[in-house]
NUGU-588567 format. One record per atom (N, C-alpha, C, CB): atom name; residue in one letter; x, y, z. Coordinates in pm, 1 decimal. Glycine has a CB too. Example, Ala and Ser with C-alpha at 12.3 -4.5 7.8 and 13.67 -1.06 7.14 Angstrom:
2
R  atome  residu         u         v         w
R      N       A    1319.0    -569.0     780.0
R     CA       A    1230.0    -450.0     780.0
R      C       A    1320.0    -330.0     780.0
R     CB       A    1130.8    -447.3     904.6
R      N       S    1285.0    -225.0     708.0
R     CA       S    1367.0    -106.0     714.0
R      C       S    1290.0       3.0     787.0
R     CB       S    1408.4     -59.8     572.5
***
This chain:
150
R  atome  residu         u         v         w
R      N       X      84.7    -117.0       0.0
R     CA       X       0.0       0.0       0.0
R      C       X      89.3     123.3       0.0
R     CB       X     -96.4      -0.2     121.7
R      N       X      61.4     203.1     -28.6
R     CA       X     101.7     310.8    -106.4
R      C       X      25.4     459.0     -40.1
R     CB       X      57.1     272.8    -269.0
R      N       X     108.3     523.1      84.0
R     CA       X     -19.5     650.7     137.4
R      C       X      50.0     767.6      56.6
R     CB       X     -33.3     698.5     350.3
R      N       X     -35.4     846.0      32.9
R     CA       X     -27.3     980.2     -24.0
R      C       X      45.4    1096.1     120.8
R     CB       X    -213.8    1024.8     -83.1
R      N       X     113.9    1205.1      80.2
R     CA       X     119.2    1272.3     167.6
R      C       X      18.2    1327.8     238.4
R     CB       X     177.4    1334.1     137.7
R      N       X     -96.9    1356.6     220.6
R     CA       X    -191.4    1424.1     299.6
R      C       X    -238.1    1274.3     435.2
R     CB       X    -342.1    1490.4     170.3
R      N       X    -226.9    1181.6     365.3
R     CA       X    -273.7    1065.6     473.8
R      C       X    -139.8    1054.6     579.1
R     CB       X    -308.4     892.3     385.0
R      N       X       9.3    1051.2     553.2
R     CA       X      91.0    1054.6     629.8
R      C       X      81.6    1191.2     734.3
R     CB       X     201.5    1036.7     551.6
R      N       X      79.2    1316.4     671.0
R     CA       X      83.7    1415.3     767.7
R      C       X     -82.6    1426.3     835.0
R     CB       X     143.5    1561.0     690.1
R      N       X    -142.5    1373.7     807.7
R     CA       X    -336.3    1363.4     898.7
R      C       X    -248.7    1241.6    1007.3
R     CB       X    -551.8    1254.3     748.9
R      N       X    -239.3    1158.8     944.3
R     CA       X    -191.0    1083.3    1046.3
R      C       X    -122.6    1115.5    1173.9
R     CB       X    -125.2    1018.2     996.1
R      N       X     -24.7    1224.8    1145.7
R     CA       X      78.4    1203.9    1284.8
R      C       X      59.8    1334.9    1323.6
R     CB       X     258.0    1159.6    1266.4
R      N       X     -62.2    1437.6    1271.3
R     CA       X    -109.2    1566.1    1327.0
R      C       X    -270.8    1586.3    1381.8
R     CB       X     -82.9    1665.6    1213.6
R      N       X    -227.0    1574.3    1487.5
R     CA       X    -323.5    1545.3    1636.7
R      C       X    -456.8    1665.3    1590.1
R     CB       X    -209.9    1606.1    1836.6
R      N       X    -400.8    1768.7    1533.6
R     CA       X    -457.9    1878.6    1459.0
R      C       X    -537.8    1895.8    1346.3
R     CB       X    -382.3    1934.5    1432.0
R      N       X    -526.4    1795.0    1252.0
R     CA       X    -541.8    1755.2    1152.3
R      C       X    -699.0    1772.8    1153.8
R     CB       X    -475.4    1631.7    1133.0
R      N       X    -756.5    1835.0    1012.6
R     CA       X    -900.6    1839.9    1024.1
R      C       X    -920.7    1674.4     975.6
R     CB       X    -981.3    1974.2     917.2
R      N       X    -826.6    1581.3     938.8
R     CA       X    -846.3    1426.8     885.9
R      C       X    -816.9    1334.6     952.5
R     CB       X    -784.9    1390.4     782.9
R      N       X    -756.1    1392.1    1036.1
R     CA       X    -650.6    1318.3    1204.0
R      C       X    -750.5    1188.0    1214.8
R     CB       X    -659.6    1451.2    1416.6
R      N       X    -855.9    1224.8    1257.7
R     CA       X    -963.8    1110.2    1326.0
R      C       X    -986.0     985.7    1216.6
R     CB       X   -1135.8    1190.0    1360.4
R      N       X    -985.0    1034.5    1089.8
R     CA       X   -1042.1     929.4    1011.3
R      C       X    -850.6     866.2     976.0
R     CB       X   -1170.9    1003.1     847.4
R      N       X    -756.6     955.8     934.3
R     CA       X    -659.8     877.5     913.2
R      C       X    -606.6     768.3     988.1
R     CB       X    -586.0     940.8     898.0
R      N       X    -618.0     876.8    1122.6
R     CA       X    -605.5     704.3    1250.6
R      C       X    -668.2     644.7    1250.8
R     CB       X    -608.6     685.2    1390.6
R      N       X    -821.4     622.1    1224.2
R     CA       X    -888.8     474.5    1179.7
R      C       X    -854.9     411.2    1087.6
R     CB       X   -1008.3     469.8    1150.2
R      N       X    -810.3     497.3     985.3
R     CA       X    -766.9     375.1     845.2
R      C       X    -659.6     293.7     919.4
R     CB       X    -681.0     456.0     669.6
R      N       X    -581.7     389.5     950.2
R     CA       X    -436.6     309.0     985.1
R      C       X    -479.2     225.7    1105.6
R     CB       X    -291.5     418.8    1030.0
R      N       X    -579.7     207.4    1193.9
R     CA       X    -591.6      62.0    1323.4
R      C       X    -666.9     -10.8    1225.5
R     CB       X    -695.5      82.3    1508.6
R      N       X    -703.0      15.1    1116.0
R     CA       X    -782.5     -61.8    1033.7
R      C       X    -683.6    -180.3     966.3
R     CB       X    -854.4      37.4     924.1
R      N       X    -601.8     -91.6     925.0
R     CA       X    -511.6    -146.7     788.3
R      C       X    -340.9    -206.0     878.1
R     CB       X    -476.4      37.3     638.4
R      N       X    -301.3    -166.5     927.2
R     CA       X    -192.4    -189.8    1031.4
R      C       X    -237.4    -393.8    1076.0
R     CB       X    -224.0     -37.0    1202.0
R      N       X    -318.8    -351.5    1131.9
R     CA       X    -349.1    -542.2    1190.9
R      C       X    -311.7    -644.2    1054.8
R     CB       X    -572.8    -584.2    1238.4
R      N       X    -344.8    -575.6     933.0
R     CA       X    -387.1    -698.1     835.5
R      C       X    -254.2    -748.7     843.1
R     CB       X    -448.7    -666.6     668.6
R      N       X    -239.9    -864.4     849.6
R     CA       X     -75.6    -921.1     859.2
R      C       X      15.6    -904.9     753.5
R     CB       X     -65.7   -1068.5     876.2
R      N       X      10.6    -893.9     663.3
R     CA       X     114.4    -876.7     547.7
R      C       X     111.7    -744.0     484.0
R     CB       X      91.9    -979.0     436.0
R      N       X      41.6    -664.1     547.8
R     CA       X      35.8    -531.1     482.7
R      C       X     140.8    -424.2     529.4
R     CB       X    -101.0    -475.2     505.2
R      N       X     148.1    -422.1     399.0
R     CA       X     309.0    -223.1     470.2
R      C       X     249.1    -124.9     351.7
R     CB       X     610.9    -249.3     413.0
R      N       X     290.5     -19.7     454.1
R     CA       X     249.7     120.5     417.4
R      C       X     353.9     154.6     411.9
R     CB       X     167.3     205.3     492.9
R      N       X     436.4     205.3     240.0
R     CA       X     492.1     257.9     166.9
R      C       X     502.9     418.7     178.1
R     CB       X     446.0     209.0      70.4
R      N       X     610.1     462.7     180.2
R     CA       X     670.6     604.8     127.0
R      C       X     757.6     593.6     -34.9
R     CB       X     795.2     661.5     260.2
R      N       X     698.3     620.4    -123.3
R     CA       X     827.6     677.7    -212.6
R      C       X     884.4     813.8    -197.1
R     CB       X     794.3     677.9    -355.1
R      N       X     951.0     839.1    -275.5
R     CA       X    1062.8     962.2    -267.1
R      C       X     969.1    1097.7    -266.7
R     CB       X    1183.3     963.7    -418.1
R      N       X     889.7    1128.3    -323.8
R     CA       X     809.5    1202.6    -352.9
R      C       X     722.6    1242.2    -207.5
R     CB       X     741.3    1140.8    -467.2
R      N       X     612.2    1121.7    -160.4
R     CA       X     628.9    1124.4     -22.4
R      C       X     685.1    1157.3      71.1
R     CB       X     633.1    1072.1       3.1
R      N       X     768.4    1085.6      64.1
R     CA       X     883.6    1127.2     212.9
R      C       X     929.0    1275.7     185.1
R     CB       X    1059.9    1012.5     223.7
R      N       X     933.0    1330.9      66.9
R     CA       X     990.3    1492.3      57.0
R      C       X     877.6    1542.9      52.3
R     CB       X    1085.2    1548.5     -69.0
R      N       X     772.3    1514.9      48.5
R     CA       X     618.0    1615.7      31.1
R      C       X     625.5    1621.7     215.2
R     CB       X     417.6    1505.0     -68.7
R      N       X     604.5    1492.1     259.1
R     CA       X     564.6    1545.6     426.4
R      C       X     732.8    1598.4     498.1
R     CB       X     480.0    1366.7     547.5
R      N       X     833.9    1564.1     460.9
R     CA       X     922.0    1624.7     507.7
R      C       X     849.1    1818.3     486.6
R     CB       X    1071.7    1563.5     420.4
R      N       X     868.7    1825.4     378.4
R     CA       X     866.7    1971.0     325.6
R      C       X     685.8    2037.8     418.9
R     CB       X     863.7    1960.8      92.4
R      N       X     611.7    1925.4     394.4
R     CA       X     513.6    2031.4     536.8
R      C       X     554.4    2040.5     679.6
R     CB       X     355.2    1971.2     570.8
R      N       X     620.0    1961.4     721.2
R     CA       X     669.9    1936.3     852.6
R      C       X     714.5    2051.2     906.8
R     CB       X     770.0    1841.5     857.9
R      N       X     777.2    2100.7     829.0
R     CA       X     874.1    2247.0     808.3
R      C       X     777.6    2361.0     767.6
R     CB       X    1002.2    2233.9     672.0
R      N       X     711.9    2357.5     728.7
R     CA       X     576.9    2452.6     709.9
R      C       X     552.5    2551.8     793.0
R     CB       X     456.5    2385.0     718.8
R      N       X     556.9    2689.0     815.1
R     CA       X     437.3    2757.6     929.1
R      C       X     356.0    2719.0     864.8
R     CB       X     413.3    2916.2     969.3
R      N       X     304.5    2775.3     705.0
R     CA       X     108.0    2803.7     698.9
R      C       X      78.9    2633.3     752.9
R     CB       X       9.3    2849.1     466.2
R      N       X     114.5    2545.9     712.5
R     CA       X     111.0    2378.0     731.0
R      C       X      51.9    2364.1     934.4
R     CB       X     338.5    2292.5     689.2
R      N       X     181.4    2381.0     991.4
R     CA       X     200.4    2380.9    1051.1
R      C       X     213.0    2465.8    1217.9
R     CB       X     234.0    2348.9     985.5
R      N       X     234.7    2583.5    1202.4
R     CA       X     198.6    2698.2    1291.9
R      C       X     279.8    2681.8    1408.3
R     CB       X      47.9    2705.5    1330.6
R      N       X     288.8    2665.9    1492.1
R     CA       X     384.4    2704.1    1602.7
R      C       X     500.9    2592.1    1596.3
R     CB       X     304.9    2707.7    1757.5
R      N       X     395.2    2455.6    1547.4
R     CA       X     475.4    2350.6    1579.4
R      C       X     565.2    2284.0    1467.6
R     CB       X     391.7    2257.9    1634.2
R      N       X     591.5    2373.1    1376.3
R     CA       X     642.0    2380.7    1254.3
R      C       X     778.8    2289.6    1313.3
R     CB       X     658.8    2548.9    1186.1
R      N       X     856.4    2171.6    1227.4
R     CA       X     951.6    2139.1    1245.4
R      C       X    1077.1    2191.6    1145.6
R     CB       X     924.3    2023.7    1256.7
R      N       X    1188.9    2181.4    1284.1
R     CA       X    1361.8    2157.9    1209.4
R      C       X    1396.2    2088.4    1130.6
R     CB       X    1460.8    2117.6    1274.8
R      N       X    1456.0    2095.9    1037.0
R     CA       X    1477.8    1960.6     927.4
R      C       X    1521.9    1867.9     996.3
R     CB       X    1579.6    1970.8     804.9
R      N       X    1616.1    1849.5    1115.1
R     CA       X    1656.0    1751.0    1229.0
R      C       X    1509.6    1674.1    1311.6
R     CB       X    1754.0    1853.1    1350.9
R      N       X    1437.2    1747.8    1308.9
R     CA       X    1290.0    1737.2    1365.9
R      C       X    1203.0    1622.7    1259.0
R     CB       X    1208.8    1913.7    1363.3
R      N       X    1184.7    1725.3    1159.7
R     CA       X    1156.8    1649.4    1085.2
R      C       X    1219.0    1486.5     983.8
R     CB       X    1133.0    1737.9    1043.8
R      N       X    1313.3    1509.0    1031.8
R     CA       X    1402.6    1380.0     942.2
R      C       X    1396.6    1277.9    1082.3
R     CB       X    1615.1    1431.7     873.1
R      N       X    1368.7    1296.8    1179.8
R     CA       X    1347.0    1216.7    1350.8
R      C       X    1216.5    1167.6    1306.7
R     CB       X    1335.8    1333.3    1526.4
R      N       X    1146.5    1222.3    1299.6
R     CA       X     982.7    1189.0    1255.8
R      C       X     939.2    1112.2    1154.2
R     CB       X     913.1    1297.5    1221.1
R      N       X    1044.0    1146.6    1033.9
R     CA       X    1005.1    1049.9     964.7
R      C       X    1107.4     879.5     938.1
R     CB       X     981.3    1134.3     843.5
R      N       X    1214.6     890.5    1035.6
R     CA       X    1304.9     767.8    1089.8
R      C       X    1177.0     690.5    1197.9
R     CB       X    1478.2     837.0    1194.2
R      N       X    1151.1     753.0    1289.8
R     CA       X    1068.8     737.8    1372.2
R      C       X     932.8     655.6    1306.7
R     CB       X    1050.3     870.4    1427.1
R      N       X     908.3     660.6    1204.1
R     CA       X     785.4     625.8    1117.5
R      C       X     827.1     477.3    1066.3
R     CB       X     757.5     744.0     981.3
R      N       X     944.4     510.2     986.9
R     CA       X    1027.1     389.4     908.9
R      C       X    1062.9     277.3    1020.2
R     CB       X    1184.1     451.4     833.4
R      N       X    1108.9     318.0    1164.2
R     CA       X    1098.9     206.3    1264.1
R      C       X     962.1      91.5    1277.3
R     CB       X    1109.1     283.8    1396.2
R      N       X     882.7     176.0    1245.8
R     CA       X     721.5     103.4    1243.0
R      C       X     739.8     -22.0    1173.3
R     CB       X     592.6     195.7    1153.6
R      N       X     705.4    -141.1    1229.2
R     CA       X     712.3    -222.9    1109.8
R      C       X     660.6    -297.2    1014.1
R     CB       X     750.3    -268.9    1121.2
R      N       X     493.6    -201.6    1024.3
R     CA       X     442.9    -235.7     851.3
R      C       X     489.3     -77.6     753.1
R     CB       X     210.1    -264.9     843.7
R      N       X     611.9      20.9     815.8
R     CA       X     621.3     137.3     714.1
R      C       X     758.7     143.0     627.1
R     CB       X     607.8     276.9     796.4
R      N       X     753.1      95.7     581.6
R     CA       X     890.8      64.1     478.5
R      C       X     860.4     206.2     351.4
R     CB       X     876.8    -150.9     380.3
R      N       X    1004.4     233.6     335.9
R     CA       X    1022.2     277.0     144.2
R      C       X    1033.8     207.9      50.4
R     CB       X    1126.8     342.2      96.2
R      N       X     972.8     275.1     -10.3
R     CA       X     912.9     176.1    -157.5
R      C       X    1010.0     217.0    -256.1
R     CB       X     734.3     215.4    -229.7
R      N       X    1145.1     138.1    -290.1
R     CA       X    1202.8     236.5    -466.2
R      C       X    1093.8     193.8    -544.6
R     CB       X    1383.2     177.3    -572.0
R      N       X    1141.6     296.1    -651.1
R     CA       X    1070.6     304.2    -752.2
R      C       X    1060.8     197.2    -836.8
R     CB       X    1102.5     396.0    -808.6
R      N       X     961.5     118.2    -857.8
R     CA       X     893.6       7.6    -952.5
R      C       X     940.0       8.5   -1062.1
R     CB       X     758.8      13.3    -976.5
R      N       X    1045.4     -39.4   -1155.8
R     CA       X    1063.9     -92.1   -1279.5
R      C       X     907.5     -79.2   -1330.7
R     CB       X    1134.0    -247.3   -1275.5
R      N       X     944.3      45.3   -1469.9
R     CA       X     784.8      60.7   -1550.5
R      C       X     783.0     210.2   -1490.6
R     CB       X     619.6     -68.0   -1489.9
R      N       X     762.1     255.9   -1341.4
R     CA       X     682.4     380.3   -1372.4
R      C       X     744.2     516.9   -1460.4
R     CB       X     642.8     429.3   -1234.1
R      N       X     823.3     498.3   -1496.8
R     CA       X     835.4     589.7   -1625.8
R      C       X     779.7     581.8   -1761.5
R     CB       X     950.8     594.5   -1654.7
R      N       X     741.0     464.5   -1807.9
R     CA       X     654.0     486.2   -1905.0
R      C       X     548.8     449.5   -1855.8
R     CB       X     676.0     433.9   -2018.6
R      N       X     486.2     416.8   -1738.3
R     CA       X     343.3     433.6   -1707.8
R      C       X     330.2     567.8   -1658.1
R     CB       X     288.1     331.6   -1606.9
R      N       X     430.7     651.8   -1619.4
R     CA       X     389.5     788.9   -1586.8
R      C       X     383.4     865.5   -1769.1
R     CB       X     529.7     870.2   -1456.3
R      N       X     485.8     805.3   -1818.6
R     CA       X     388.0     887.0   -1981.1
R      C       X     301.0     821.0   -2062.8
R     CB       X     480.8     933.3   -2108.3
R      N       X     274.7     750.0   -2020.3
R     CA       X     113.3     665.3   -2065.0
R      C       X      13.9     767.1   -2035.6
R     CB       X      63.3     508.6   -1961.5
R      N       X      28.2     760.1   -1900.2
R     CA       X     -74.3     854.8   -1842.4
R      C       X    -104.3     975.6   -1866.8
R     CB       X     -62.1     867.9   -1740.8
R      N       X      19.3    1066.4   -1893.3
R     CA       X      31.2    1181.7   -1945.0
R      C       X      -2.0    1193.0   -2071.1
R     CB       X     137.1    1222.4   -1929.3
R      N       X     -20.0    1100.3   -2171.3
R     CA       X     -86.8    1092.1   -2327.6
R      C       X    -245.9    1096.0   -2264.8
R     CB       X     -39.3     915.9   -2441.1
R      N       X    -290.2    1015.3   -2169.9
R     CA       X    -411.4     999.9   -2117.3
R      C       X    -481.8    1090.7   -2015.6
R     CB       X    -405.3     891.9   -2072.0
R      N       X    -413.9    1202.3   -1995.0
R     CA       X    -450.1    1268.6   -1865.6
R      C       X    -564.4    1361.0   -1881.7
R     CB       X    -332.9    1345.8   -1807.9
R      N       X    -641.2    1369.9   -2020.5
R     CA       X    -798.2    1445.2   -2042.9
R      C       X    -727.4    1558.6   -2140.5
R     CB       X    -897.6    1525.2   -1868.0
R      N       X    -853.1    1582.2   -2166.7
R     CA       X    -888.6    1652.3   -2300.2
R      C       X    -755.2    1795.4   -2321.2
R     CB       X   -1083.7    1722.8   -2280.6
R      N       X    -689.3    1888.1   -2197.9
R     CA       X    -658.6    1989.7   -2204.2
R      C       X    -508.7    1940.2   -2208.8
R     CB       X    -717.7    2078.7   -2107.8
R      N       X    -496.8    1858.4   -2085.4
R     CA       X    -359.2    1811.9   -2090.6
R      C       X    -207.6    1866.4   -2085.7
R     CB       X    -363.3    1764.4   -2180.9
R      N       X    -260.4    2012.6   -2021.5
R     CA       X    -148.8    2158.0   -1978.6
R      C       X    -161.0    2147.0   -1812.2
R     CB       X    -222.6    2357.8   -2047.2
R      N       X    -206.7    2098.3   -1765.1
R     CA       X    -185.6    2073.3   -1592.1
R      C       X    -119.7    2052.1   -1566.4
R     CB       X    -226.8    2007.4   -1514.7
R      N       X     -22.0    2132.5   -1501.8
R     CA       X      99.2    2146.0   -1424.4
R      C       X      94.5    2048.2   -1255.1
R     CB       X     113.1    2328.1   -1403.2
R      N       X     -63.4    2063.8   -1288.1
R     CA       X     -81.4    1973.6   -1155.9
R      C       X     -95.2    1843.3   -1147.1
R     CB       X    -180.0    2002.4   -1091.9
R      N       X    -114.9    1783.7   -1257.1
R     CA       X     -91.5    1601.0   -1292.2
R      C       X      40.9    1567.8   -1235.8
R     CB       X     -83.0    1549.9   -1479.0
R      N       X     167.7    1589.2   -1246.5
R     CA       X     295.3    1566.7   -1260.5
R      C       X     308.3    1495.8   -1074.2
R     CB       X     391.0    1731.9   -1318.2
R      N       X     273.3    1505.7   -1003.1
R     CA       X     327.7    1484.0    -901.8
R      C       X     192.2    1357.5    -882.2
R     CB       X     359.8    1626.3    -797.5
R      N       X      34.8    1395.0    -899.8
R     CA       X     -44.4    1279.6    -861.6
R      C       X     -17.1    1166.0    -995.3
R     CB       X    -219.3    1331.1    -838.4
R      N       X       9.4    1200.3   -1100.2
R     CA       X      19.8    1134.9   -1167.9
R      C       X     184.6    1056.8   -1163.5
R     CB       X     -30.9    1205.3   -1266.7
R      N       X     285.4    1099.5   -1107.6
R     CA       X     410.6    1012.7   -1054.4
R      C       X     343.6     889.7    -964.6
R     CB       X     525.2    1116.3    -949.1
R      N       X     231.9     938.9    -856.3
R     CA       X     205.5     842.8    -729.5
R      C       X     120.0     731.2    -823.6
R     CB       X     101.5     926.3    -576.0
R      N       X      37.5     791.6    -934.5
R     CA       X     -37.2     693.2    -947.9
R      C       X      53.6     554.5   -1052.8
R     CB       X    -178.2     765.1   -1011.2
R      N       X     129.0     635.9   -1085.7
R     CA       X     206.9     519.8   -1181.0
R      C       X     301.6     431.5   -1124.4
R     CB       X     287.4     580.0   -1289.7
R      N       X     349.2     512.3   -1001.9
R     CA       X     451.4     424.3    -927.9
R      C       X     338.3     347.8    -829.3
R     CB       X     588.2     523.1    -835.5
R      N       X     234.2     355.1    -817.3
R     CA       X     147.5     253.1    -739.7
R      C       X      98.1     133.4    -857.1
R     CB       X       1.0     341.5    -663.1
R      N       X      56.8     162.2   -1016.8
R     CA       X      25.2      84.3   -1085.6
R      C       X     185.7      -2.1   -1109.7
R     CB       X     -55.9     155.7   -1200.5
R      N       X     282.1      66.7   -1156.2
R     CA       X     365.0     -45.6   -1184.0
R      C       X     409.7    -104.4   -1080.8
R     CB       X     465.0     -20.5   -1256.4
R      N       X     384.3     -91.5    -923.6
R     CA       X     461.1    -145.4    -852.8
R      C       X     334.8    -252.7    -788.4
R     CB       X     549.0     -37.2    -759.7
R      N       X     203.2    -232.1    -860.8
R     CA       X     115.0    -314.5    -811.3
R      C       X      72.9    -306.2    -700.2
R     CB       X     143.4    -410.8    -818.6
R      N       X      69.4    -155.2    -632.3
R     CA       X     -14.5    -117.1    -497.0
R      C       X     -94.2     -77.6    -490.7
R     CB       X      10.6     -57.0    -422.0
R      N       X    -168.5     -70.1    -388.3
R     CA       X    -282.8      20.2    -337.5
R      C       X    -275.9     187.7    -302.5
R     CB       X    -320.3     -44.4    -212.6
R      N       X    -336.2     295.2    -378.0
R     CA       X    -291.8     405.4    -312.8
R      C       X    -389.9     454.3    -234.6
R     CB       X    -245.2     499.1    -393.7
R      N       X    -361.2     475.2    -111.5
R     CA       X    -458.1     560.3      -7.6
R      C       X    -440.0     706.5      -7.9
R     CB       X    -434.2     518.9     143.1
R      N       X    -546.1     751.9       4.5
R     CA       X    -509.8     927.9     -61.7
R      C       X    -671.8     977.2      18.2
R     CB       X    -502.6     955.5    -319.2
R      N       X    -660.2    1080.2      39.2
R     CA       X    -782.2    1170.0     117.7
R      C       X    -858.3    1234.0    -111.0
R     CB       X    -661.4    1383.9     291.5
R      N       X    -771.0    1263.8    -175.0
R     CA       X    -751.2    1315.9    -303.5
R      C       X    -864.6    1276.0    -394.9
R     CB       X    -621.0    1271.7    -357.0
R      N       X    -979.1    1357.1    -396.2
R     CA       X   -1036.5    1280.9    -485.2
R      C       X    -992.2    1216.8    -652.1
R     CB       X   -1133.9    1351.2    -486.7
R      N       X    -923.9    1367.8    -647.9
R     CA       X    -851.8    1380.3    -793.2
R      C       X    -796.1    1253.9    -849.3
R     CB       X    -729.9    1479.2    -788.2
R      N       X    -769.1    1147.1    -757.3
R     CA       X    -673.0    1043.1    -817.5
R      C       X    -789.6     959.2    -879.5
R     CB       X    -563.5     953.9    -700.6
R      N       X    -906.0     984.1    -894.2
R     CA       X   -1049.0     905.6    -941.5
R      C       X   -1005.1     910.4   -1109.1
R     CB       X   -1231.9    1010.1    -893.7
R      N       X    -974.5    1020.4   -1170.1
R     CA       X    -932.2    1017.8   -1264.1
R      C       X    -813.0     916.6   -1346.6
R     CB       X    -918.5    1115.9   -1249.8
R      N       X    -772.3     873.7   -1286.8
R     CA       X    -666.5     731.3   -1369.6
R      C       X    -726.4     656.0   -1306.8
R     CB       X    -485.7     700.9   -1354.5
R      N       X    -747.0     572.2   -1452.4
R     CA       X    -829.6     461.7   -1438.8
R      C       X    -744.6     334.7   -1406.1
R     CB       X    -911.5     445.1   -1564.7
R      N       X    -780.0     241.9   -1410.2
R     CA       X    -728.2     120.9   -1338.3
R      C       X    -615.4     150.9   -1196.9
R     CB       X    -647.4      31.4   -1462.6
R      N       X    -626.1     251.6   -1118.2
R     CA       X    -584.8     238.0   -1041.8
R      C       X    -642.3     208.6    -915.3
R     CB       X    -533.4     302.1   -1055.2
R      N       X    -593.6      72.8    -844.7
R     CA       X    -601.8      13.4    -731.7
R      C       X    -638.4     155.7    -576.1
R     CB       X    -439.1     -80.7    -732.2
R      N       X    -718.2     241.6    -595.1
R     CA       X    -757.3     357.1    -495.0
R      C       X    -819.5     315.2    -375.5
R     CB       X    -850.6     454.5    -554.1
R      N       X    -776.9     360.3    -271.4
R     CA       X    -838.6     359.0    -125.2
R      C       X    -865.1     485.3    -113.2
R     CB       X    -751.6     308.2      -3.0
R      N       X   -1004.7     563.0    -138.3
R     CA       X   -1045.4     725.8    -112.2
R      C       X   -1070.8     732.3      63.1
R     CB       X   -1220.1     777.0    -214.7
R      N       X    -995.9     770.5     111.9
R     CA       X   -1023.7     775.2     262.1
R      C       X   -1111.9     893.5     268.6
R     CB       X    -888.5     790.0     360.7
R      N       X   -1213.1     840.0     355.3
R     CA       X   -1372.5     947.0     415.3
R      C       X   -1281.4    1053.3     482.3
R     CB       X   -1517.1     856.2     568.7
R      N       X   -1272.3    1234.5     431.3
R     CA       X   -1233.8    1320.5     509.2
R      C       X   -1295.1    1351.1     691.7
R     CB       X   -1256.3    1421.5     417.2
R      N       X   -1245.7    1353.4     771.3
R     CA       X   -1305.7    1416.4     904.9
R      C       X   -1400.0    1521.9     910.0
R     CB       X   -1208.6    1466.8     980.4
R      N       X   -1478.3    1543.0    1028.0
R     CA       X   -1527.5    1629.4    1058.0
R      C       X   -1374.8    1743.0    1076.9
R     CB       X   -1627.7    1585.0    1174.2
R      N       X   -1451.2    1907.7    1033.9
R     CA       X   -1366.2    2009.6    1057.9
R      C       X   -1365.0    2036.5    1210.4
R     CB       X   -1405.4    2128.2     976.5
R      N       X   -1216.5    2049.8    1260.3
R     CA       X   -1218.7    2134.0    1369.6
R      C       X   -1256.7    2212.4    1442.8
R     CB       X   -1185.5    2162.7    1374.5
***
């Protein structure tokens, strides 16, 4: 399985308007015995880089020392492993990009569309709060139910 950054940082922010539902996925999904929850590179530098955030974050904004503890601290877990990158997702990331709809100038595909290809060629599940990832098709999606707001 494969979490998106918004499910890693809901997860470990007590604050989080998603906090409540991310920690249910994860007592949900954690028990199943053979299951690990994946970071690729992209990941691990998306929640590094909010960690460090004020607007993200606000008082409790982390040090890159802070933040690189937090996310070692995560990788100790032992269904949370890094995922390299899957042999294939480079031409399933420009598959997709021939396929990405009618306009096909979205500057904003490039990063959901990396997660979704490195989850298809690597044959995972991606968990994502994102509706947006509804759009590539055949991908294996877990849409996690957003929380009540704060």
């Amino acid at each position: 399985m494969l979490a998106d950054v918004n499910v890693w940082l809901a997860t470990l922010v007590a604050e989080h308007p998603h906090h409540d539902s991310a920690t249910a996925w994860w007592r949900r999904v954690v028990p199943e015995s053979d299951t690990r929850v994946a970071f690729c590179r992209i990941t691990q530098l998306g929640l590094l880089r909010l960690l460090g955030n004020v607007r993200v974050m606000g008082e409790e904004r982390k040090t890159l020392a802070a933040a690189w503890a937090i996310y070692e601290r995560l990788l100790s877990q032992p269904p949370v492993v890094f995922a390299p990158e899957p042999e294939g997702t480079e031409q399933q990331l420009a598959k997709l990009s021939r396929t990405a709809g009618s306009s096909g100038k979205s500057g904003r595909f490039w990063t959901d569309g990396y997660l979704a290809a490195f989850a298809q060629a690597g044959e995972l599940r991606l968990a994502t709060f994102d509706r947006g990832f509804r759009r590539f098709e055949d991908l294996d999606l877990e849409l996690l139910q957003p929380g009540e707001q704060r």
